[in-house]
N, C-alpha and C positions, 0 to 999 in steps of 0.2 A: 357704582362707578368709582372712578379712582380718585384718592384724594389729590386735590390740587398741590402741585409742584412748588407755587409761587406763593411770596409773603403776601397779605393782604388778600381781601374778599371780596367775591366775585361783585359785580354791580348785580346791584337791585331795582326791578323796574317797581314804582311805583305808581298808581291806579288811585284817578283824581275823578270824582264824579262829583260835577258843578249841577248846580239845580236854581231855578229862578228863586229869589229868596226871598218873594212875598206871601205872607202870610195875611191870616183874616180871616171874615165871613165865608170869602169865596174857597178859602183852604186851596189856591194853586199851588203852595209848595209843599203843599201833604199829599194833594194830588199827585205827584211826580215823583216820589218819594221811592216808590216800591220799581217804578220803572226805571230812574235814573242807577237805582244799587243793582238792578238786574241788568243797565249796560257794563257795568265793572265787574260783575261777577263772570259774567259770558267772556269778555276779554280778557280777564285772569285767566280761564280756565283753557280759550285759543292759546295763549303763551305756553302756559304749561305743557302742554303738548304738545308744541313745535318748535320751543326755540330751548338749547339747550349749550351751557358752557364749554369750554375748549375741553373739558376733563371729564365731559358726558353726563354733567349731570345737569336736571330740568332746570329753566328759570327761575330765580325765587321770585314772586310779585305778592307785593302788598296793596292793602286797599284802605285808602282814609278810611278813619272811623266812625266817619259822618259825612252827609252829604255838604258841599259847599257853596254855600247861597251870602254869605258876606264876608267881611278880610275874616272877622277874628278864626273861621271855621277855616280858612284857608290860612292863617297863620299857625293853628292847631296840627293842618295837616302835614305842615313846613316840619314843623318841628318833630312828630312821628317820621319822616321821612329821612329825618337826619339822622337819627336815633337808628333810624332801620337800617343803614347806607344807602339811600337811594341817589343811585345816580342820572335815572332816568324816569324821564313822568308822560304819562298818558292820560290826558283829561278828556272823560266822557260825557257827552250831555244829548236829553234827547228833547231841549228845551232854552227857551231864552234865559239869559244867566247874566249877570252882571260884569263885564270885561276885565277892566280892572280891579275888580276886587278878589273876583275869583282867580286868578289867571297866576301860574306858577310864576313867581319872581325871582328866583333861582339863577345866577348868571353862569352858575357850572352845571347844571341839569341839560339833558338831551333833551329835548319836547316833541309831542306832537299830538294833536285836538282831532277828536271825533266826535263829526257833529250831527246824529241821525236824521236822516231825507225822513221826515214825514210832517204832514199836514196838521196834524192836531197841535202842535204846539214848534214855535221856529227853533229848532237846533240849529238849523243853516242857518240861521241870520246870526245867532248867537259865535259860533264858528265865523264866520266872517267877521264878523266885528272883533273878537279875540287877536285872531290873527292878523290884523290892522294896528292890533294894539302892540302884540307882541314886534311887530316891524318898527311902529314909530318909536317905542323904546330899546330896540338895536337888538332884541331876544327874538332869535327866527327859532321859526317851529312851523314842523311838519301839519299838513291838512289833511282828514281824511274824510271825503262826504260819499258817501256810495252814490253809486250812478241811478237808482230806479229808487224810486217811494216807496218806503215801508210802511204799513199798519201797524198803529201807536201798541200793539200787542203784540207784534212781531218778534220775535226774542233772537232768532237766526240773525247769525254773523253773514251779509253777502260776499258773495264771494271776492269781487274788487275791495273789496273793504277787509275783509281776513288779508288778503293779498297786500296791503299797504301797511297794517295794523304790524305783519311780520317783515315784511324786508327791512320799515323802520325800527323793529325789534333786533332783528340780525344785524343790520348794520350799529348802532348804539351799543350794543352789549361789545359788540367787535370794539369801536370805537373806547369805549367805559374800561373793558380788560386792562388796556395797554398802559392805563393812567398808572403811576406809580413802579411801573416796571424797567428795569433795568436792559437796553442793548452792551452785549458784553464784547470786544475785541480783545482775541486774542488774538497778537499782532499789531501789523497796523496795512500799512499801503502794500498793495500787492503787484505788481510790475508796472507800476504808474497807473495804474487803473482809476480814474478817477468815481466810480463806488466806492473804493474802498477809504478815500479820503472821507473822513468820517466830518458831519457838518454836526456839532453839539446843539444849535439851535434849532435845527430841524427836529430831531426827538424832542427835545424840551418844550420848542413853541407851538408845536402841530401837533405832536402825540399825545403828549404829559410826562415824559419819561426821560430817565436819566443814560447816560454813558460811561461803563465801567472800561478802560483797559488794564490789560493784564499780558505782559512780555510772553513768548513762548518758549523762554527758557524755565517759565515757572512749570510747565508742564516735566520737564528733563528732571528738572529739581525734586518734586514730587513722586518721578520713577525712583530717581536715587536714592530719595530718602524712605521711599517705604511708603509715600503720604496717598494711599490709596484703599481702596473696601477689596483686600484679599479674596475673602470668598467670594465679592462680585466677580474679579476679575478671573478667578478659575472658571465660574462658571460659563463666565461668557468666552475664555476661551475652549472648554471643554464643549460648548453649543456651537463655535467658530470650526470648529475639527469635523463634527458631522454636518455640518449645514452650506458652508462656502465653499463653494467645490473648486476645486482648483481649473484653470486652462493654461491656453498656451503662451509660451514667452517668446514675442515678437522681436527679444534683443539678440544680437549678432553671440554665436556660442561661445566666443572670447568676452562677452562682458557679462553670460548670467552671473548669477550668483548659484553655490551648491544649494542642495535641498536643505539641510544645515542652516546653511546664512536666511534661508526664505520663510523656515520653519521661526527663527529668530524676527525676523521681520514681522511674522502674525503677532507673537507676542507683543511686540514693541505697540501695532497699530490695536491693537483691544485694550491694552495699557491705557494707550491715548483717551479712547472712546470712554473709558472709563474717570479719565482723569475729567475730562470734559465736563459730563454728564455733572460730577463734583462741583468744578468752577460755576457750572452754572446754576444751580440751587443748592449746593451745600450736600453733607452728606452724616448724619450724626451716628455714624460707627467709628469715623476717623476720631477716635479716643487718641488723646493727647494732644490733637493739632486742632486747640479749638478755634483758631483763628482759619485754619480751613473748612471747619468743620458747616460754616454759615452759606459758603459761597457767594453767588454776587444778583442773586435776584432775577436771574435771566429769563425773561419772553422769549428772547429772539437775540444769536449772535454771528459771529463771522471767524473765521481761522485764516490767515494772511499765507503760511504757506511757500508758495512760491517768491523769491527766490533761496534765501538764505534757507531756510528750512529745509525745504526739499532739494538742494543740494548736496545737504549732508544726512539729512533725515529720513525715515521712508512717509511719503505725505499720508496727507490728511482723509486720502480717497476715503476708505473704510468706514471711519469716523462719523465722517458726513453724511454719506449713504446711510449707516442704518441707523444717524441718531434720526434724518427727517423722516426716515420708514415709520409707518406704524406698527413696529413691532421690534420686539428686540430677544436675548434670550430668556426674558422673563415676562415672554409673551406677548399679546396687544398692549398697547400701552399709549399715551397721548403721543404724538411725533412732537419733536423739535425742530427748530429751525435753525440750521446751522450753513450759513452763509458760503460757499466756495468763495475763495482767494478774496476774503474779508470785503466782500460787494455787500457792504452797508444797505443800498438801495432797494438790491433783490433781493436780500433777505427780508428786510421790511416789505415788500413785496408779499412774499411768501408767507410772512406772517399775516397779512391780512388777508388772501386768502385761506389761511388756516383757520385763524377765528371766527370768518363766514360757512367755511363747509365741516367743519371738524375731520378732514381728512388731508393726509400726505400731499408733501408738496414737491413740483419739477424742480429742480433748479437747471438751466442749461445755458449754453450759446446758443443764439441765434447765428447760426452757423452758416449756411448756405442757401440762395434760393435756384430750385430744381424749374428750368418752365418743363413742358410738356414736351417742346421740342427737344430741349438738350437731355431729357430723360429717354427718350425714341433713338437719338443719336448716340449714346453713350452704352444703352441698354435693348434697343430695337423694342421697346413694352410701349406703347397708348396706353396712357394715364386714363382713368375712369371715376365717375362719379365726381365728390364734390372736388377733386384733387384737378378734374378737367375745367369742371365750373371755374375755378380759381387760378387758370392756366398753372398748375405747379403744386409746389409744396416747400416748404422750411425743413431743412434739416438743424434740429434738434438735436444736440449732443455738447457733450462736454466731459473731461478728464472723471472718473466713474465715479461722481459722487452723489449721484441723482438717487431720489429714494427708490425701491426696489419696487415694493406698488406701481410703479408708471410699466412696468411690465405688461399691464392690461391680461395678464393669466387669469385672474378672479373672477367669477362671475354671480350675475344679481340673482336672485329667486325665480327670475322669470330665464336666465341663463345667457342671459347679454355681458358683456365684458363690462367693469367698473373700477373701481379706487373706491375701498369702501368708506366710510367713517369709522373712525377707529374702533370706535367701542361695537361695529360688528363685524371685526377679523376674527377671523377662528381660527383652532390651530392648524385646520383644513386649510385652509387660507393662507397660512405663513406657510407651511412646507410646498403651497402649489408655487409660491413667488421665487421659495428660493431653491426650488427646482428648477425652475426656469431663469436663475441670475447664475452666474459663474464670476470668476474672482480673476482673471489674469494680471498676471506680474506686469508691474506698471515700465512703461518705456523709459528706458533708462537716458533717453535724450532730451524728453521732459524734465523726468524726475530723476535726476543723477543719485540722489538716496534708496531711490524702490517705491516700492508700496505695491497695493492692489488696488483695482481699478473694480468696482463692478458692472457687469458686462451683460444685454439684456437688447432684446430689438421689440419695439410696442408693434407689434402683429396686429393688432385688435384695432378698430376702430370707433374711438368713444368721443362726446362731446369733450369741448374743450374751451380751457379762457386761458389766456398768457397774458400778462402785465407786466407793467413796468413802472419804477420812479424812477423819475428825474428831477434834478433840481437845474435850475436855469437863472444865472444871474442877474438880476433885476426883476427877476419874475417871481422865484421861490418854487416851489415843488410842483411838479405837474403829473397827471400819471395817464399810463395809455393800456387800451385796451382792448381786445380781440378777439371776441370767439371764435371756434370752427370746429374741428375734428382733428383728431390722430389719422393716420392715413396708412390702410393696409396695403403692402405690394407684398409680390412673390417674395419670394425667398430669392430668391437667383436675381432677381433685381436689387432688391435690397443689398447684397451683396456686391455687386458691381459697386455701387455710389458710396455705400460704406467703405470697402477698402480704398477708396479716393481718399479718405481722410484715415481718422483713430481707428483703427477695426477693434481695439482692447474697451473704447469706449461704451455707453451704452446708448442708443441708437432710438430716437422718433422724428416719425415725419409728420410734419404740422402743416392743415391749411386752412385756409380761414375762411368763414362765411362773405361772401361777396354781395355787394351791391353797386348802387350809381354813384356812393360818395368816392371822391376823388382818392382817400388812401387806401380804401377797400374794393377796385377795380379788379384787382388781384393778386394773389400771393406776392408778385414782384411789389404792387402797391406798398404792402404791410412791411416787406424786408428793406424796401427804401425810406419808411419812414419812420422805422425804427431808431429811438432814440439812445440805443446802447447798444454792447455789445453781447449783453444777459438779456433772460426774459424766464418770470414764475410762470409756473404753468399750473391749471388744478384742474381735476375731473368734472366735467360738467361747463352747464352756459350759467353764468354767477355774474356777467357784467352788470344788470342792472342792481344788484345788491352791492357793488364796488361804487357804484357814481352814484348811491346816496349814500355811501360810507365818504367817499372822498367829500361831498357835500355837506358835513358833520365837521367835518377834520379840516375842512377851508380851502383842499386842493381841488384847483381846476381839472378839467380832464379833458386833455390835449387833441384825443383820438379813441374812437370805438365806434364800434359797430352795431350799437343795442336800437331796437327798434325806440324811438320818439314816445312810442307809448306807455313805454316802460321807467322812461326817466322819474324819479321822483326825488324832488329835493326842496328843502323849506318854502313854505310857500312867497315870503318876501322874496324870492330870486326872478319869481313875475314879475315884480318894479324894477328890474333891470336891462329892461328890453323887451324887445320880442323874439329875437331867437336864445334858443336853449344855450348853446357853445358860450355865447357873447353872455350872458345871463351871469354864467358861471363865473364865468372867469373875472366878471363887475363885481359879483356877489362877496363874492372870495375875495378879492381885495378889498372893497369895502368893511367886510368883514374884521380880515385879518384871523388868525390862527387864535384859538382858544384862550390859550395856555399862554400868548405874549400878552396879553388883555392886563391877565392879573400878575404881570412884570414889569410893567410900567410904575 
C-alpha cells in the first residue's frame, strides 16, 4: 500500500482483555485465563481484516500483555498503550471483572466493551456495570453484547457482534485520523457562501485539528518562481494530452479563446494541480525552497476561487476533479479532498466520508428537485423505480470539479456499477473513467478567466449517501443524512433537464430512500430540508457508520434515514431519553466536543 501523505501515525486500536481477578484454591482467574486472550486474539484478527487506513493499509491492533484483573495490570497496560499510540481501546471479557479498576481511564481514548452472552460465567453483568461506571465518571463508551448465548468454548465472532466490533472500528479510526491534522484554505470566503466562512473552533474543538491559510496569490508566485517538482509537472501534463479529451465550447465565437491561449490554459491548470498537491504535504525535490518544501499538513482543504481568481484566472475545475479522483498520472493513489469554492463544511463532509469508505468523494449542488410530473411535462418520460417511489429526483451537479469516479463507468467483479476503493483501481479502471469524462472549456460567464470543467452524466445506478455539516448558532454543528440511489434515465431525457441548466457540467440524478418520517416523504422532502446549498456524496449506504462517527465527535444529527436498528452510539446516550434524535442531541451537549474538554 502507499505510504501515508500526512505527518504523524495512523491511530492504533488497542485490545484490553479484563478477567475476574480472583485467585485461590478455586483458581477462577486461571480458569479464564486462556478464554478471556482468545476473545482479544479473535478480535484483533476481525480488525485486521476489515478495517483498514485511508492509505490501504490494515489496522495495526495491539493486545495487553497480560490479562487485567486489578489497577496495577490495567495501569501496565495504560502505559504499553501510550508507548504504542493507542488511540483506541476495546476491552474484552467473557466474565465478571472488577469495574473500576479495570476499566480504561483514558479521557482521549475512543472506547468500547464486549461483554460475552454466556452462562458460565457473567460478562453481561460485568459489561453493564462497566458501562454504568464509565457514564457516571463522564467516559461514554460503546457496548457490544451479541444477541444469542454462546458456549463458554465458542471462539466465533457472531455476527451482530463482528457488526458493532467494526462500524465502532470504522467510525474511531475515522474519528482518531483527523486528530493532529491540518484543514488547509487557500483563499478564503467564496461569494458570501457561508461554508466557506471558516469557523477555527469547529476543527479544533470537534475534530482535533488545526487551520492553515494560505492566499492564492502564493500559488502565482510558485508558477513564477519556478517553486514546483518539474518532472512531476511534464508528466502530468504529458498524461493530460492523452487522457482529457477535449469537447465543446458553449461560449459565443467572439469570446473563445484560440487553441494557443487554451493549450496555455492546460498548462497553467496542471501547474495548479501540482502546486496544490505541494501546499498540501510538502514535496521534498523542491531543493532550495526548504520552506516549501514541508507543506501544511493537509487531510482536507478548500480553494476560494470564485470571484477574484477566476475572474482573471482559469479556475480551479481541473484541480479539484482529479486531486478528489482516485487516481491521477501516477496512477491509483489515495483521493484528496479538495473543497469547491472553499465550503469548509463540505469538504469536511467529504472527508468523513472518505475515511469511512477509502473511496472518492461527490462534491456537488444540490441543485434542483425534478417531481415526476414536471419530468413527464418537460420530457413526456414516467419516471420508474425508486426515482417514482420518491415522487422525483435531485439533480446533482456543480461547476466540473466532481471527481471522475462518480461517472459510475467501473464495474465490481460481479459487473454491477461502483466507486471503487482506491487501492482496487486498475489501470483498466482509470482509462474506462476517463473515457467516459470529457474536459469542456469552462463558461466564460462564470469563469471570466477559462478553465475546464469536467463533464460526465452517472448513467448507472448505484447506492448512495449525501451529507452534510452545518453549524447552527446556539446549537454548534449538526450533520444530515440521506441514502438512496443514483438515478438512471434515457439519454434523451437526461438531456432535455441537463440543458436547462450547465450542460459543460458534470451531471447525477439523486433520489432517496423513502419512508413515513416527515423529511423522507420524498425527494421534495429531502431538497426542502436541505440545510445548504452543497451536499458530499459517496458510493454506497454508509449512514449508519456516519451517526456513530458523529456520536464520537459530539455532533447531533439533525436528519437521516437509517433504519432504528442500525443506530449505534455510546451506551450512556440511553440516560437521555427515550427517543434516539432527543438522546442525541442531550448527549452531545452534555457532552460537549472532545477536544474543548482539554481547553478549558
Amino acid at each position: 500500500m502507499a505510504k501515508s501523505r500526512l505527518i504523524g501515525d495512523y491511530p492504533v486500536i488497542g485490545i484490553r482483555p479484563t478477567i475476574d481477578g480472583r485467585r485461590g484454591k478455586i483458581k477462577v482467574r486461571e480458569s479464564l485465563e486462556a478464554q478471556t486472550m482468545e476473545m482479544a486474539k479473535s478480535a484483533k484478527k476481525l480488525l485486521e481484516k476489515n478495517i483498514r487506513y485511508s492509505n490501504g493499509e490494515p489496522v495495526k491492533v495491539v493486545i495487553a500483555d497480560t490479562t487485567i484483573g486489578r489497577v496495577a495490570e490495567a495501569a501496565a497496560c495504560a502505559d504499553k498503550f501510550k508507548k504504542e499510540g493507542v488511540d483506541i481501546t476495546l476491552t474484552v471479557t467473557p466474565c465478571w471483572c472488577y469495574g473500576a479498576e479495570t476499566m480504561d481511564m483514558d479521557p482521549m481514548t475512543i472506547k468500547a466493551v464486549w461483554g460475552f452472552n454466556g452462562t458460565e460465567r457473567p460478562g453481561a453483568v460485568y459489561l453493564a456495570s462497566v458501562l454504568a461506571t464509565h457514564a457516571q465518571k463522564g467516559l461514554p463508551a460503546f457496548g457490544i453484547y451479541g444477541h444469542e448465548v454462546q458456549d463458554a468454548d465458542d471462539k466465533n465472532i457472531p455476527d451482530d457482534v463482528q457488526e458493532k466490533i467494526l462500524r465502532f472500528a470504522r467510525a474511531a479510526v475515522a474519528a482518531a485520523t483527523m486528530r493532529g491534522k491540518s484543514y488547509l484554505q487557500i483563499g478564503s470566503v467564496t461569494m458570501g457562501i457561508g461554508g466557506s466562512i471558516i469557523d477555527p473552533n469547529f476543527f479544533e474543538e470537534y475534530l482535533g485539528m488545526r487551520v492553515e491559510s494560505v492566499d492564492e496569490v502564493e500559488i502565482i508566485r510558485r508558477m513564477d518562481q519556478g517553486i514546483y517538482d518539474l518532472e512531476e509537472y511534464e508528466k502530468a501534463l504529458e498524461w493530460v494530452k492523452k487522457y482529457c479529451r477535449p469537447d465543446f465550447d458553449k461560449n459565443p465565437k467572439e469570446m473563445q479563446k484560440t487553441p494557443k491561449q487554451k493549450a496555455k490554459d492546460w498548462e497553467f491548470t496542471v501547474k495548479m494541480a501540482c502546486i496544490i498537491k505541494d501546499l498540501f504535504n510538502g514535496n521534498k525535490k523542491l531543493k532550495g525552497w526548504e520552506e516549501e518544501m514541508v507543506g501544511h499538513n493537509a487531510i482536507v482543504g478548500g480553494f476560494q476561487g470564485q470571484r477574484q481568481w477566476t475572474d482573471f484566472y482559469p479556475n480551479c475545475d481541473f484541480p479539484e476533479s482529479i486531486l478528489n479522483s482516485s487516481f491521477d498520472w501516477n496512477g491509483a493513489r489515495e483521493p484528496y479532498v479538495l473543497g469547491t469554492e472553499n465550503d469548509t463544511l463540505n469538504a469536511t463532509s467529504m472527508l468523513f466520508l472518505k475515511l469511512l469508505t477509502g473511496r472518492a468523494q461527490m462534491f456537488a449542488d444540490v441543485r434542483t428537485y425534478w417531481s415526476g410530473s414536471a419530468v413527464k411535462r418537460v420530457t413526456g418520460y414516467e419516471i420508474e423505480g425508486h426515482a417514482k417511489e420518491a415522487d422525483g429526483f435531485i439533480h446533482l451537479i456543480n461547476s466540473g470539479a466532481c471527481c471522475v469516479d462518480a461517472c459510475g463507468e467501473v464495474k465490481d467483479k460481479k459487473g454491477k456499477p461502483v466507486m471503487k476503493q482506491w487501492w482496487d483501481v486498475t489501470k483498466e479502471d482509470i482509462e474506462t473513467m476517463m473515457a467516459n469524462t470529457t474536459w469542456p472549456y469552462a463558461d466564460l460567464g462564470y469563469f471570466r478567466g477559462g478553465g475546464y470543467s469536467s463533464r460526465f452524466v452517472t448513467r448507472a445506478e448505484m447506492p448512495a449517501t449525501m451529507i452534510r455539516l452545518n453549524i447552527i448558532k446556539g446549537l454548534g454543528p449538526v450533520l444530515q443524512i440521506v441514502e438512496g440511489w443514483t438515478v438512471h434515465l434515457p439519454d434523451e431525457v437526461t438531456d432535455k433537464l441537463w440543458k436547462r441548466t450547465d450542460y459543460t457540467w458534470p451531471c447525477t440524478w439523486f433520489t432517496p430512500r423513502v419512508c413515513d418520517k416527515a423529511p423522507f416523504k420524498s425527494a421534495y422532502d429531502v431538497m426542502n430540508n436541505w440545510g445548504a446549498n452543497h451536499g458530499a456524496i459517496s458510493y454506497g449506504h454508509v449512514g449508519a457508520d456516519l451517526i456513530t462517527l458523529a456520536s464520537i465527535l459530539r455532533i447531533p444529527v439533525c436528519m437521516h434515514n437509517v433504519d432504528e436498528d442500525k443506530i449505534y452510539r455510546p451506551a450512556a446516550w440511553n440516560a437521555f431519553g427515550m427517543d434516539k434524535e432527543g438522546q442525541d442531541y442531550r448527549a452531545c451537549a452534555a457532552y460537549g466536543p472532545m477536544y474543548k474538554n482539554i481547553r478549558k
